[in-house]
PAKETI-793499 format. One record per residue (C-alpha): residue in one letter; z, y, x. Coordinates in steps of 0.5 Angstrom, whole numbers, plus 2048, in hexadecimal, padded with zeros to 3 digits. Example, Ala and Ser with C-alpha at 12.3 -4.5 7.8 and 13.67 -1.06 7.14 Angstrom:
# residues 2
A8107F7819/S80E7FE81B/
***
This chain:
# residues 168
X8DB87A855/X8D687A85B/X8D1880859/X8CB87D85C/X8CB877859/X8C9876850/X8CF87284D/X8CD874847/X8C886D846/X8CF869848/X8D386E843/X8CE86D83D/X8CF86583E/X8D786583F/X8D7869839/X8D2864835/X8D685E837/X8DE862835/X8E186083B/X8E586783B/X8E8868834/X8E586F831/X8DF86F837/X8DF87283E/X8DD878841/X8DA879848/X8E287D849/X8E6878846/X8E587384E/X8E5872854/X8E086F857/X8DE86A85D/X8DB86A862/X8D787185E/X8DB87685F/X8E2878862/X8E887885D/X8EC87F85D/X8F187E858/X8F3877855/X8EF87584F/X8F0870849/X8EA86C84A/X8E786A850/X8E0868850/X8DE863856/X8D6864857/X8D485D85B/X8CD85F85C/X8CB85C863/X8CB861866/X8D285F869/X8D485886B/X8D8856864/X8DF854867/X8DF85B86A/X8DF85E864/X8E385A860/X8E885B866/X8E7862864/X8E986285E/X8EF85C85E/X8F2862863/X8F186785E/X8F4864859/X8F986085D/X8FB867861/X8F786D860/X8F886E859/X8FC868856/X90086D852/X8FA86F84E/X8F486C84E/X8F486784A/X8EF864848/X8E886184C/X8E186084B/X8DD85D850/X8D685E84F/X8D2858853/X8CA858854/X8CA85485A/X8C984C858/X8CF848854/X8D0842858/X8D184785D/X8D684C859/X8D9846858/X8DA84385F/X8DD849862/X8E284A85B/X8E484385C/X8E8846862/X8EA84D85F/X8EC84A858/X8F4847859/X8F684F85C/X8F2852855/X8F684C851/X8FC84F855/X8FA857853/X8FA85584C/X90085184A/X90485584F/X90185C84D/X8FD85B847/X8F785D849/X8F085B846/X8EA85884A/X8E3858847/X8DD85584A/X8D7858847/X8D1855849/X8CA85A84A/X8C5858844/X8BF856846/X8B985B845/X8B485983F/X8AE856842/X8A885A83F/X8A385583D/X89B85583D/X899858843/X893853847/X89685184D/X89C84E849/X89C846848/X89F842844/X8A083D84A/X89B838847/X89783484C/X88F836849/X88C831846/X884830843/X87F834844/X88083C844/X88083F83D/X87B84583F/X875843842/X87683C840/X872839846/X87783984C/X87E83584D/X88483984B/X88883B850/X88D84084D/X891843847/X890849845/X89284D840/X88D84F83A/X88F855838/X88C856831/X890850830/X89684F834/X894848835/X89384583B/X88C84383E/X88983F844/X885842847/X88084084E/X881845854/X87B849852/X87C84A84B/X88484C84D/X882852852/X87C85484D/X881855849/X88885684B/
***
């Protein structure tokens, strides 16, 4: 594992989902493009993050799994945070090889995708995504032209531009 770069998120999620039988340790991988294997390890996991072009560390690991370490490592995890339409572009073009790896050498291909994180919710700059509409709920006089969140009472509420910056 690189030691600069907190894995222990990714770790937490690959454990929740059971994809390695008993849970992984940071000691029990390799990992790709974070870090430089000294030793071959059971489980590779493969960060797609952006950082590097996908195809780059999907070669990588194809080499990894294909050469470097094709006696022991058998299983891969690639944890993706890059959109899915692009994931699934560039595996398009790696997938037979993979296909290759496991019926040839029985190796195990996971794809986990990031979880999105929650959104937290009634903040005043938040909107619904609702034109406004009507007069603005607060001083009553002028047009409403934005929602804003109440937070007393988590509703959205249409508010003119004076009332909005008065009270948000």
């Amino acid at each position: 594992m690189h030691p600069e770069y907190d894995f222990s998120p990714i770790m937490d999620e690959i454990n929740e989902a059971a994809l390695v039988e008993g849970g992984l340790r940071s000691d029990d991988c390799n990992t790709i493009p974070y870090g430089t294997p000294s030793a071959c390890k059971p489980v590779l996991l493969s960060l797609i993050d952006g950082e590097l072009p996908a195809a780059e560390v999907i070669t990588r690991s194809l080499m990894h799994v294909g050469q470097t370490c094709s006696t022991v490592t058998h299983t891969i995890i690639f944890y993706v945070k890059i959109l899915k339409s692009e994931w699934d572009r560039t595996w398009s073009l790696f997938e037979p090889a993979f296909y290759h790896q496991t019926q040839e050498k029985g190796l195990t291909v996971e794809v986990l995708f990031e979880q999105p994180k929650p959104q937290i919710q009634g903040f005043p700059w938040q909107d619904d995504g609702e034109p406004p509409s009507g007069p603005c709920e607060s001083c009553k006089q002028k047009p409403a032209t934005k929602k804003r969140m109440d937070t007393w009472t988590s509703q959205m509420v249409n508010m003119c531009d004076e009332c909005a910056e008065r009270f948000f």
